[in-house]
C-alpha positions in Angstrom: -1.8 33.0 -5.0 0.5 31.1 -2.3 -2.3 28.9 0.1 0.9 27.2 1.8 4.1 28.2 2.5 6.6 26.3 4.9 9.6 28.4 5.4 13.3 27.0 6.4 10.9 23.6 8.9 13.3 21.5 10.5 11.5 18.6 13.2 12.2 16.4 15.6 9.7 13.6 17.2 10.5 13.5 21.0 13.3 11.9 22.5 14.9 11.3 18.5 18.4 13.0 17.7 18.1 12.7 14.0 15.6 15.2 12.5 12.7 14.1 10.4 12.6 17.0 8.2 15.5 19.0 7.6 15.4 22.8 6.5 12.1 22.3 4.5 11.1 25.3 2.5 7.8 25.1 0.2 5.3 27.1 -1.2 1.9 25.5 -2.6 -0.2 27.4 -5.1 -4.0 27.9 -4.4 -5.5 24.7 -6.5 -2.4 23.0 -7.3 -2.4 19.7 -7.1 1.4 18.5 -5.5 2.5 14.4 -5.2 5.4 14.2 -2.5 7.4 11.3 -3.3 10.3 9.8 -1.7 11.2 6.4 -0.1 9.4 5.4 3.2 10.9 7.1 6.4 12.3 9.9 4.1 9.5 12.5 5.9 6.6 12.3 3.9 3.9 11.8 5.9 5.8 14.1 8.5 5.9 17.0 6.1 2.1 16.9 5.2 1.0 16.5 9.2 2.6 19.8 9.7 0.3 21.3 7.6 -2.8 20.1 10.3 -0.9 21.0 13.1 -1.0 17.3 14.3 3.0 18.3 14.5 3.1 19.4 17.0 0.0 19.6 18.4 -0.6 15.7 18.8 2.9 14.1 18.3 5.2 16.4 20.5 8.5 16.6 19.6 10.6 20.4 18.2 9.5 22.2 15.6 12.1 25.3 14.1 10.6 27.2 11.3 7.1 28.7 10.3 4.3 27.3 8.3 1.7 29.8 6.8 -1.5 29.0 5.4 -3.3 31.7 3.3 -0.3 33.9 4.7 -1.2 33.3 8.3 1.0 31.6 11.1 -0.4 28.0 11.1 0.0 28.2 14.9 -2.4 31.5 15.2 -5.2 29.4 13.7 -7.8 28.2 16.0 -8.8 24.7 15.9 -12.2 25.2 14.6 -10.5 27.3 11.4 -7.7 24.3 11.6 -10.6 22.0 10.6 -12.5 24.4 8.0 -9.1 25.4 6.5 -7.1 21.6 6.2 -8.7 18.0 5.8 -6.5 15.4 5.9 -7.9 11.4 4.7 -5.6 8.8 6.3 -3.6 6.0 5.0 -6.0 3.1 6.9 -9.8 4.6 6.6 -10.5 2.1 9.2 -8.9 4.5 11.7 -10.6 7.8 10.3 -14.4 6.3 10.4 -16.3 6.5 14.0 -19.8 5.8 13.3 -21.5 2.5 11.9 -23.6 4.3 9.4 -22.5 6.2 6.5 -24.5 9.3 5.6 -24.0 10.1 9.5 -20.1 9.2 9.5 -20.3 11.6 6.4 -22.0 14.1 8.4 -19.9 13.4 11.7 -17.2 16.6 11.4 -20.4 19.2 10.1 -22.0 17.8 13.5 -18.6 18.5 15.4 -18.7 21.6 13.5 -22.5 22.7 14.8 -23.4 23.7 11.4 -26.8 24.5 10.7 -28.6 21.2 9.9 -29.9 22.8 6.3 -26.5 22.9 5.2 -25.2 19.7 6.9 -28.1 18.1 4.7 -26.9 19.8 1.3 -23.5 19.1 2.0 -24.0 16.0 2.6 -26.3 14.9 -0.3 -23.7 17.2 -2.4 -20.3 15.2 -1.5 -22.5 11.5 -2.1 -23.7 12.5 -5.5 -19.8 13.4 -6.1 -18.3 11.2 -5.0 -21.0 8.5 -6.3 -21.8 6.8 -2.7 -25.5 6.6 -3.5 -25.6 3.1 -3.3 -24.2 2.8 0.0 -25.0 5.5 1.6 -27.8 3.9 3.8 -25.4 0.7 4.5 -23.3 0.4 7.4 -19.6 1.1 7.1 -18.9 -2.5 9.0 -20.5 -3.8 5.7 -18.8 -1.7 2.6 -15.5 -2.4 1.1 -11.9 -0.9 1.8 -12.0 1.2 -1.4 -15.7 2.4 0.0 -14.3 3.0 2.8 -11.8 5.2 1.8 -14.4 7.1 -0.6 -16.4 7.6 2.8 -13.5 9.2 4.9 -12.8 11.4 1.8 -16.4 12.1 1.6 -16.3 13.3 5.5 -13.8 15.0 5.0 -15.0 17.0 1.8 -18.6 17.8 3.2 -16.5 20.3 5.8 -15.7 21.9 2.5 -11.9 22.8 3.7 -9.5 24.5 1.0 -7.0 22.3 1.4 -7.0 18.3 1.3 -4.2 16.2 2.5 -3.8 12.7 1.1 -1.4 9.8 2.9 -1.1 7.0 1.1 -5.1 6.4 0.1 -5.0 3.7 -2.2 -2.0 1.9 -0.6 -4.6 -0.9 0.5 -6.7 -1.2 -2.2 -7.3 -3.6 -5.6 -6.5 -1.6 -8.7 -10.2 -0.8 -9.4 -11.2 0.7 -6.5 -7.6 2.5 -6.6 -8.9 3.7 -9.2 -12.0 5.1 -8.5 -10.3 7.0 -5.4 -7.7 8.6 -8.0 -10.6 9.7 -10.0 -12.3 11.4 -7.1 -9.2 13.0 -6.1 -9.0 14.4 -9.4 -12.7 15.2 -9.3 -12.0 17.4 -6.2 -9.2 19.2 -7.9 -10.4 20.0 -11.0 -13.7 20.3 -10.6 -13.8 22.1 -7.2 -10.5 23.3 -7.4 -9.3 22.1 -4.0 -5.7 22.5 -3.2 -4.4 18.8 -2.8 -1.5 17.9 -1.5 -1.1 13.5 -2.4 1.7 11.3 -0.6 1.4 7.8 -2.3 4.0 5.1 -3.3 2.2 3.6 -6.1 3.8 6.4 -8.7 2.3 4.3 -11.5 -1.0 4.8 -10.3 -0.9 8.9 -10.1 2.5 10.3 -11.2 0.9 11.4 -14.4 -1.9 13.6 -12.4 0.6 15.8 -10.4 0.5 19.4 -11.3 3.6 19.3 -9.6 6.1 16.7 -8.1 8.3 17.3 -4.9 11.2 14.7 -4.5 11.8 13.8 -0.9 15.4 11.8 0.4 16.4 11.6 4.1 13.8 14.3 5.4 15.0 16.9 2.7 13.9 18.0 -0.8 16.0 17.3 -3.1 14.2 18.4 -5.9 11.4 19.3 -7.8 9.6 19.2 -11.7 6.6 17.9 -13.2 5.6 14.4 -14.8 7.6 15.4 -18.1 9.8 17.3 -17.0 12.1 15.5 -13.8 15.0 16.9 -12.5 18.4 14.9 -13.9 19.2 14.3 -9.9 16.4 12.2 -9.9 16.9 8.6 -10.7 16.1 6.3 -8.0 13.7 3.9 -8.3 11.3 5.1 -5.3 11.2 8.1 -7.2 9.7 7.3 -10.5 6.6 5.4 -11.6 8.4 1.8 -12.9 7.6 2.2 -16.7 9.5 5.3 -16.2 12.7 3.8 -14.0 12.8 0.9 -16.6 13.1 3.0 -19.4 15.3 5.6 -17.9 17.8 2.5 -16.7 17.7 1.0 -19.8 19.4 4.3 -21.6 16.3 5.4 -23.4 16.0 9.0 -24.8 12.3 9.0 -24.0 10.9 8.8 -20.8 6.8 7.4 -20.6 4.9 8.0 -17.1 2.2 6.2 -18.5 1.2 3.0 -20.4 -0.1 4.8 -23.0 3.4 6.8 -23.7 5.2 3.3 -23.3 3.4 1.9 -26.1 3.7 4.7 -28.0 7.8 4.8 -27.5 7.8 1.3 -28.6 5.7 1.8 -31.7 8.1 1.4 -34.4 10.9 -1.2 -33.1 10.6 -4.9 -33.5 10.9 -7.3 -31.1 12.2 -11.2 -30.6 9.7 -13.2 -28.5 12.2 -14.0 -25.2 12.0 -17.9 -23.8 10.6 -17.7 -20.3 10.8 -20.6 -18.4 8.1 -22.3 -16.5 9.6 -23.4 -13.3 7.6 -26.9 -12.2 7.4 -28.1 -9.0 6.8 -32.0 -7.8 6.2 -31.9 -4.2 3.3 -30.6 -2.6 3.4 -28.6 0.6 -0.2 -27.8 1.1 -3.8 -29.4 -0.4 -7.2 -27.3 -0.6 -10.0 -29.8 -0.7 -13.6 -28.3 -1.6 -13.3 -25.7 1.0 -16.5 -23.2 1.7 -17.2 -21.0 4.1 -19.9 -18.4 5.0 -19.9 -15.4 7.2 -23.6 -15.2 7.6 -26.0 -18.2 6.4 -26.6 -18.3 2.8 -24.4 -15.7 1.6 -20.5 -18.3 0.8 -17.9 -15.8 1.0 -15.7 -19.3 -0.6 -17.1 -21.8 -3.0 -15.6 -25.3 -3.1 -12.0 -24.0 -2.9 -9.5 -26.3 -4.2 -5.8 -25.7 -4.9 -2.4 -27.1 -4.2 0.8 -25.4 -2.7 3.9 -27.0 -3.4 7.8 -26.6 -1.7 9.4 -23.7 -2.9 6.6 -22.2 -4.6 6.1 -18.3 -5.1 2.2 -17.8 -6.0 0.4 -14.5 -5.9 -3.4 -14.5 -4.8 -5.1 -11.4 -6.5 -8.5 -10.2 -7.4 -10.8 -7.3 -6.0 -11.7 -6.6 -2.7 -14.1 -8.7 -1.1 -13.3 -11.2 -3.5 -12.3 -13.7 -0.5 -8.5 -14.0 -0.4 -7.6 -12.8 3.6 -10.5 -15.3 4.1 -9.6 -17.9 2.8 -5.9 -17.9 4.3 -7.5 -16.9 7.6 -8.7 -20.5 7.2 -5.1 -21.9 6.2 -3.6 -20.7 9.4 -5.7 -21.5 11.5 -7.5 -17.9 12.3 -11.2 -19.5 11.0 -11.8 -23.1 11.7 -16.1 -23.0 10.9 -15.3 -23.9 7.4 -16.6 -27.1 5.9 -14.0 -29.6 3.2 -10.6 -30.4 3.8 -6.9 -28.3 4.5 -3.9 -30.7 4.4 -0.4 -29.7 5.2 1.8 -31.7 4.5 -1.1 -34.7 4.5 -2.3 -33.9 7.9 -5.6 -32.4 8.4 -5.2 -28.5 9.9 -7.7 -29.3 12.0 -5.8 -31.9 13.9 -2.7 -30.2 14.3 -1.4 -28.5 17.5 -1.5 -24.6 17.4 2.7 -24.4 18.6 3.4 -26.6 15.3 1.1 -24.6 13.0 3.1 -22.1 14.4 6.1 -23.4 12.9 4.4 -24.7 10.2 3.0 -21.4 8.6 3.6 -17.6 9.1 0.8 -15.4 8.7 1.1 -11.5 8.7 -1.7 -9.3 8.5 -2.9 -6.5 6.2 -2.5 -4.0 9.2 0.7 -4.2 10.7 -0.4 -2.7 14.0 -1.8 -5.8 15.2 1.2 -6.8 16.1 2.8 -4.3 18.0 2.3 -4.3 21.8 5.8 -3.7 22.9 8.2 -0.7 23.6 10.7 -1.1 20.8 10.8 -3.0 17.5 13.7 -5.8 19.1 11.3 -6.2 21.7 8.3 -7.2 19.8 10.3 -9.5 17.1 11.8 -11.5 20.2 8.0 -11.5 21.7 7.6 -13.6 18.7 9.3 -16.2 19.8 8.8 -16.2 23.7 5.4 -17.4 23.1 6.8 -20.0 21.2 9.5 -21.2 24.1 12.7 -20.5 21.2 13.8 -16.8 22.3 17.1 -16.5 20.5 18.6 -13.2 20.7 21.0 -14.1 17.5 18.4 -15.2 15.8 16.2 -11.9 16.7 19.5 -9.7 15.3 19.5 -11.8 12.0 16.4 -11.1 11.0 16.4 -7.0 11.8 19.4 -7.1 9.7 18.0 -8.6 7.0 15.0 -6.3 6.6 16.9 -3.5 6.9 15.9 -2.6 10.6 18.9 -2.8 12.8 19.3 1.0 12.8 15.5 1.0 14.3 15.3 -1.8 16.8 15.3 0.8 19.6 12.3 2.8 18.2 9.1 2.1 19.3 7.0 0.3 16.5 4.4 2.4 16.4 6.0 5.7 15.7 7.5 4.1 12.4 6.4 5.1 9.3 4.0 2.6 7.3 7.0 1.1 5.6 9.0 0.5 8.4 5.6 -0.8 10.0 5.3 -3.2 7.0 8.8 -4.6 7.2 9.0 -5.1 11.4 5.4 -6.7 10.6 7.4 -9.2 8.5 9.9 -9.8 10.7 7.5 -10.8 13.2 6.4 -13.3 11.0 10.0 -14.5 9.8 11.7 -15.0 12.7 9.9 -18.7 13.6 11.7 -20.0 10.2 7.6 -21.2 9.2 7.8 -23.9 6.3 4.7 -21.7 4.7 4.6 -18.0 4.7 1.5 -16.3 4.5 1.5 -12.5 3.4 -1.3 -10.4 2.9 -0.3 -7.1 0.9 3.7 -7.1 2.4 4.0 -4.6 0.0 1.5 -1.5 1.2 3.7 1.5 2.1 6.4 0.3 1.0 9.1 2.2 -1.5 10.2 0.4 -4.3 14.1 0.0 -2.4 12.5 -1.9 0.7 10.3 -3.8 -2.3 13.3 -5.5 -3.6 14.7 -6.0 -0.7 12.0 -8.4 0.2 11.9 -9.8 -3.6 15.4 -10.7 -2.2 14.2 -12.7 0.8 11.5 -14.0 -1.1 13.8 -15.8 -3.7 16.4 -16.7 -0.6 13.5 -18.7 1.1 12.2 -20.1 -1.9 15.8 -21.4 -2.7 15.5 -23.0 0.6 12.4 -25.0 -0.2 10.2 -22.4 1.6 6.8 -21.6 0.0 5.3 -18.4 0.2 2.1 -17.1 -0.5 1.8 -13.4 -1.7 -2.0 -11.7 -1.3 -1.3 -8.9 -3.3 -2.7 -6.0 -5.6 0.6 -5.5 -6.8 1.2 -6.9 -10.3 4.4 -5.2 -10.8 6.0 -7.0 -7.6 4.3 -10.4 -8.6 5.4 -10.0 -11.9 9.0 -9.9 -10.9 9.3 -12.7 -7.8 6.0 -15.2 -8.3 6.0 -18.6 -10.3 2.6 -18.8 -10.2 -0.6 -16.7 -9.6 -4.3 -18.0 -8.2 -6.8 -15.1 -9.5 -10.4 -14.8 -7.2 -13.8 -13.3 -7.8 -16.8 -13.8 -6.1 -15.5 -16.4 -3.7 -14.3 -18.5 -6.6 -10.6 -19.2 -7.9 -11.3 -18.3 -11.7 -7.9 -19.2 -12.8 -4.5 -20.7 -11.5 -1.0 -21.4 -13.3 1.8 -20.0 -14.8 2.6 -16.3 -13.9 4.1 -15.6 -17.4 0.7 -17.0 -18.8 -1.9 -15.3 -16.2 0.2 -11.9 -15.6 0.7 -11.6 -19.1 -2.8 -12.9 -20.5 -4.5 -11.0 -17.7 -6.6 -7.7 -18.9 -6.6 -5.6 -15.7 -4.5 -7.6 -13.5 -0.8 -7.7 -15.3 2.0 -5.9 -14.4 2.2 -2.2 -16.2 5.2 -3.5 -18.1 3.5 -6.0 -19.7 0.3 -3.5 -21.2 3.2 -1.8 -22.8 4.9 -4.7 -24.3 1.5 -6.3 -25.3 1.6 -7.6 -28.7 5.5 -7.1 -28.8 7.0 -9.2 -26.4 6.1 -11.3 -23.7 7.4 -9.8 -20.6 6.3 -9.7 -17.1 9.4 -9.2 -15.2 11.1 -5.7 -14.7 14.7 -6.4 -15.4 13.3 -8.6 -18.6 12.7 -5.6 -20.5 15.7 -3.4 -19.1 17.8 -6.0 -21.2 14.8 -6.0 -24.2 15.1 -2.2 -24.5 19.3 -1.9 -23.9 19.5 -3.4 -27.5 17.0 -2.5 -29.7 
């Protein structure tokens, strides 16, 4: 049985010429589970919000065509069947989650709801025994991690018991374990309960290989559709496959993995010589971490006797779980936290001394949310803001640096109305454009495809070449396998292990890039184009 069909949908948002979706025609099946890829801005998200009604309803803009859900015009649908029919969890949970406690956020939509408190009890006790929230469930949501979190907006979202469940981008934010564990209840939800779910994600390695079904999104179109074995020939792009798959496909392979598990198993019989990877050594140091520690509340150290050294034009990756201190500890570095006790140095001077307008200059810092930034009308306007608070507006300068993260063609949009991609990158550019001697960036790559991933690889080993040195806090191992020289792993509040990235990435157990779990025991690789050339000539 059809539960969704979207017949000949073309949109606009308001006051925008070019549509965001372009004759769309789709049918879902009742308990199919459907992954919508596609590179950021291609319509994604769009698509999936018709499906709510927040197009039109909340966004505005012109709508052509006709959605039905369970064979009924989506618009005919009041708003309290909206809600029972269509859940939708959100890229940033932080956003979906109202109350501070969480069995009552989990109970918030039943409450809006007025269902009978019996069953708002059973529901909820149902959907925390699911989705295994037991030990949290009496904690406050200011206190649980992101991958919580996001566990808690799908559990408020579940307990409505709707028949269809829309995903954005849910484990964009989060370390690999708890990406994990949202995966698995998403899965859980489909196969157990047989919800419809409908997934939008960019991290393909992650949950190509659970699709029932894969739609193929390019410039608010589909251009095609298949299944995780079975992709159309049309499809090659990178932001369309997981990266074991691209790598193999661009390399000339016959056989196609999705997974690390076929990877290995393609690579069973061939033999392999070990390939010389070079460390790169650096002389000059940039920046000093002396015993640095540094509590939230008293006697719980969210960092314990930090120390670590950055030098000029080093690339180094910070990674571990969540909660594990990293946006902490570089809170510290530029300057957001200053209660810390032991020593920052850049350059030799103590942080502490130096003047906030040349920390400025000193070190860039972006965020993990990239609306923290945005304040002003259009995306040109909030760049230059950058610098008017500094005294350097340069309009040149402002123009430079949309062009070089691809966002000339959007400077007139207003930032907020990007997509989370396009977010990510004007984020950036907010950061770049005061030329800082030390860039600081937590997660640049969330929401980003893998085309707008290289393109900042590109920058990255531009301002490195310069003698820039950049800092990546980062869950993904496949982007720090191909662009860092060195990776700093934390747990606990502790660095547990610093050096090499060929030695950490590759030596790592959970935190190494998927090419190099396929490769293990073969061939020491870390870097994506490394084994393009490996597997051209075996």
């Amino acid at each position: 049985m059809q539960i969704i069909n979207i017949d000949e949908v073309t949109f606009n948002y308001p006051e925008c010429e070019k549509s965001a979706l372009k004759d769309i025609s789709l049918s879902v099946k009742e308990g199919e589970l459907v992954l919508i890829v596609g590179p950021s801005g291609c319509g994604k998200s769009t698509l999936i919000r018709l499906l709510n009604r927040i197009i039109p309803d909340y966004y505005g803009g012109t709508l052509k065509g006709q959605v039905y859900i369970k064979d009924k015009k989506i618009e005919e649908f009041t708003n309290y069947d909206m809600v029972k029919t269509v859940g939708m969890v959100y890229q940033h949970p932080e956003k979906q989650i109202i109350l501070q406690d969480v069995e009552r956020e989990i109970a918030f939509g039943l409450e809006n709801l007025n269902t009978d408190i019996n069953i708002m009890k059973r529901n909820v006790s149902e959907v925390i025994s699911l989705l295994g929230l037991n030990e949290i469930k009496d904690k406050q949501t200011t206190e649980i991690s992101g991958g919580q979190k996001q566990r808690v907006a799908i559990a408020s979202v579940v307990s409505m018991d709707p028949d269809i469940i829309l995903f954005d981008e849910p484990i964009s934010q989060l370390d690999p374990i708890a990406g994990e564990d949202v995966l698995n209840s998403i899965k859980k939800l489909n196969r157990d309960m047989g919800k419809t779910i409908i997934l939008v994600e960019q991290r393909l390695d992650k949950c190509f290989h659970l699709a029932d079904r894969i739609i193929f999104m390019e410039e608010g179109r589909i251009i095609g559709e298949g299944t995780p074995n079975n992709i159309p020939k049309n499809i090659h792009k990178k932001y369309h496959l997981p990266n074991i798959t691209y790598i193999f496909k661009k390399a000339g392979r016959d056989v196609l993995p999705i997974t690390v598990k076929q990877g290995r198993e393609a690579l069973n019989n061939l033999c392999f010589e070990e390939i010389k990877n070079d460390c790169k050594s650096f002389s000059n140091s940039i920046m000093e971490v002396n015993k640095v520690n540094f509590e939230y509340e008293k006697g719980s150290k969210t960092l314990k006797n930090i120390n670590f050294k950055l030098h000029k034009g080093e690339v180094m990756a910070v990674m571990g779980e969540n909660g594990a201190g990293k946006s902490t500890l570089f809170k510290i570095i530029c300057g957001l936290i200053d209660s810390y006790t032991g020593k920052v140095l850049i350059e030799g001077e103590n942080l502490k001394k130096i003047s906030i307008d040349k920390r400025i200059k000193k070190i860039g810092y972006l965020s993990q949310n990239p609306n923290d930034y945005f304040g002003r009308k259009t995306v040109f306007d909030e760049v230059g803001y950058t610098l008017e608070n500094i005294n350097e507006y340069d309009e040149k300068r402002v123009n430079s640096v949309l062009e070089l993260l691809d966002l000339t063609h959007l400077k007139d949009r207003n930032p907020r109305d990007l997509s989370g991609g396009e977010k990510q990158r004007t984020a950036i550019a907010c950061t770049l454009v005061t030329d800082p001697d030390v860039l600081i960036l937590d997660e640049p790559t969330r929401g980003m495809d893998s085309m707008a991933k290289e393109n900042l690889g590109s920058i990255i080993k531009e301002l490195s070449s310069r003698g820039k040195s950049i800092v990546l806090i980062t869950h993904d191992a496949d982007f720090a396998g191909d662009y860092v020289n060195s990776v700093m792993l934390m747990f606990n509040g502790e660095i547990v292990a610093k050096g090499d990235a060929n030695t950490i990435l590759y030596d790592s157990i959970y935190y190494s890039p998927q090419i190099a779990k396929v490769f293990k025991k073969k061939c020491r690789v870390i870097k994506s184009e490394d084994a393009i050339e490996i597997l051209k000539v075996m």
